[in-house]
C-alpha positions in Angstrom: 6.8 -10.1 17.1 4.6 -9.7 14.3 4.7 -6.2 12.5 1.3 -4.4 13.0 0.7 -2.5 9.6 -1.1 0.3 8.4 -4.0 -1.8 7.3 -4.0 -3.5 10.7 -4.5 0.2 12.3 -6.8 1.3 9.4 -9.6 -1.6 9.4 -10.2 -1.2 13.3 -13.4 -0.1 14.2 -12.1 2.7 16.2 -9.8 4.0 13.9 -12.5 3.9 11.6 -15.1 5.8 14.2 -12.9 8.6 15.3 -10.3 8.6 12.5 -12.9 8.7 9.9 -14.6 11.7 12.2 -12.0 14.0 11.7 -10.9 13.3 8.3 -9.7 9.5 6.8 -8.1 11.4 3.7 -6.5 13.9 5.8 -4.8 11.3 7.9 -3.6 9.6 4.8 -2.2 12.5 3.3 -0.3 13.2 6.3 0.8 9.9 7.1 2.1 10.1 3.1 3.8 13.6 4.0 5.2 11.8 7.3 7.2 9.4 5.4 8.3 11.6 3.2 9.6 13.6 5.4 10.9 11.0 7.3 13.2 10.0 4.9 14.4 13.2 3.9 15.4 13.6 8.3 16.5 10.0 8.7 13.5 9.7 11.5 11.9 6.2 11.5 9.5 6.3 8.6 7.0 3.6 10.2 7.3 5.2 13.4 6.1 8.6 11.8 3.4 7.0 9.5 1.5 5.9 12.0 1.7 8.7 13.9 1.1 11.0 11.2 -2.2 8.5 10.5 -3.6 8.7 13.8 -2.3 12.1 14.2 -6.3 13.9 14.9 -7.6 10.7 16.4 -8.3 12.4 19.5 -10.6 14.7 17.8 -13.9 15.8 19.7 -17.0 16.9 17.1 -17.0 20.7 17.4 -19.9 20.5 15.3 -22.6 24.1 15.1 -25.2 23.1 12.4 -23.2 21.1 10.6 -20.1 23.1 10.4 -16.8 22.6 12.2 -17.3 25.3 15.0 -13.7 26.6 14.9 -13.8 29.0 18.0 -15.4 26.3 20.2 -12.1 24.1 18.6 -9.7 26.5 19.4 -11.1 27.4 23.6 -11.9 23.7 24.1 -9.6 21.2 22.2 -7.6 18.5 23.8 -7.5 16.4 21.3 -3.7 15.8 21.5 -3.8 14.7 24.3 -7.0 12.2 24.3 -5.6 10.9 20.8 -1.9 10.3 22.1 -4.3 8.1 24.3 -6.2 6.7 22.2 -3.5 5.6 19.8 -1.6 4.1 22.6 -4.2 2.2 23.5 -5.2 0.9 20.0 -1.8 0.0 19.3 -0.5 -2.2 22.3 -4.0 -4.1 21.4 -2.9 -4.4 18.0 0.3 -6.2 19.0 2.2 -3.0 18.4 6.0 -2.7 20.1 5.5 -0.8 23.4 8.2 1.4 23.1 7.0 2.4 19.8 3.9 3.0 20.6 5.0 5.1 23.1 7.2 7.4 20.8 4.1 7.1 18.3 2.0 8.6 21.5 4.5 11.3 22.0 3.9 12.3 18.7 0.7 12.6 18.5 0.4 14.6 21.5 3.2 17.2 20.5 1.9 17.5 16.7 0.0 20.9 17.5 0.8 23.9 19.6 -2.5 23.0 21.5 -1.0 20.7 24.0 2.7 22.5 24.4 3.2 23.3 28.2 4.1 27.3 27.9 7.6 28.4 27.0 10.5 27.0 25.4 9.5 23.5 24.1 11.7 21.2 21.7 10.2 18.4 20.2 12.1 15.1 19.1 12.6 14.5 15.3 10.1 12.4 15.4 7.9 15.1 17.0 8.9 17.7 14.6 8.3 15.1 11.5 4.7 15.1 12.4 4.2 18.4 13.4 5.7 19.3 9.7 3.9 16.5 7.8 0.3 17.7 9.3 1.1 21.5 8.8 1.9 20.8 5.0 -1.8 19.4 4.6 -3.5 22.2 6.1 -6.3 24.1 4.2 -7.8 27.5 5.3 -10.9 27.2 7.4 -9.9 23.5 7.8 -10.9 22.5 5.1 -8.1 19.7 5.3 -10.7 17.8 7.3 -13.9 18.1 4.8 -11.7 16.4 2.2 -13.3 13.2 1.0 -11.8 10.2 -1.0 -13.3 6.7 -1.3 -13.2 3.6 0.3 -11.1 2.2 -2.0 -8.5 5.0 -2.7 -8.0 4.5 0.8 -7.2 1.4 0.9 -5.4 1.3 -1.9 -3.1 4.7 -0.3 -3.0 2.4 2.7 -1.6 -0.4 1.6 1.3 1.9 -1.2 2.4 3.2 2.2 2.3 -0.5 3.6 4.4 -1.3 0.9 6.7 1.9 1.2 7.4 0.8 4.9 8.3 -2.8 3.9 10.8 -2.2 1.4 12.7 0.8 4.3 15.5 -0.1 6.4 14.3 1.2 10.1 
């Protein structure tokens, strides 16, 4: 089976659309995070790069005049759980392994208190990786997701971690 990479995931048009929407250098910088915390937990760094990239691909626009409408965010958000979704989806097209997609899904959906079922809840290490990797990046008033780098820095941050994952006994 051929290995989808993060340039695979990163030049679809939907990761573009609704990756992009929420913040492409955000997702970067978390995916970077992801890895190196993965390391540092011996959790499966590609595993958690992707997840950590496509971490907020669920997001809705919770646009007021042009600002990020945190209040509507915080009473209406799902986007956990329509970006564990969404990821799942993109990545069995992809070619992805279905198990790991799966435990990417799982991820994505368990990276924010917003989607926890009330109570005691433990999440993998894979989970927790994630979780970790995205609160490191966050800004006050979320600014995390105004952050803007170009094109190429992307790709070029894309393809290091590409790299990074090649060279990393799973």
């Amino acid at each position: 089976m051929k290995r989808v990479t993060l340039e695979d995931i990163y030049v679809h048009p939907i990761v573009q659309k609704y990756v992009r929407r929420s913040g492409m250098a955000h997702a970067i910088s978390v995916a970077h995070k992801a890895y190196e915390l993965a390391t540092k937990y011996n959790v499966n760094p590609e595993l958690a790069v992707k997840a950590g990239f496509l971490h907020d691909i669920g997001h809705y626009t919770w646009y007021n005049k042009g600002e990020w409408d945190y209040e509507q965010y915080k009473a209406c958000d799902i986007h956990p759980i329509k970006g564990a979704e969404r990821a799942h989806k993109l990545l069995v097209r992809l070619g992805e392994d279905k198990q790991a997609a799966k435990e990417i899904a799982h991820a994505i959906l368990f990276h924010t208190e917003s989607a926890l079922p009330s109570g005691d809840f433990n999440r993998s290490p894979l989970q927790e990786v994630v979780h970790l990797a995205d609160e490191l990046d966050k800004q006050p008033n979320d600014a995390h997701h105004y952050e803007q780098i170009n094109h190429q820095e992307e790709l070029k941050q894309i393809r290091q971690l590409d790299d990074q994952l090649s060279h990393t006994n799973v």
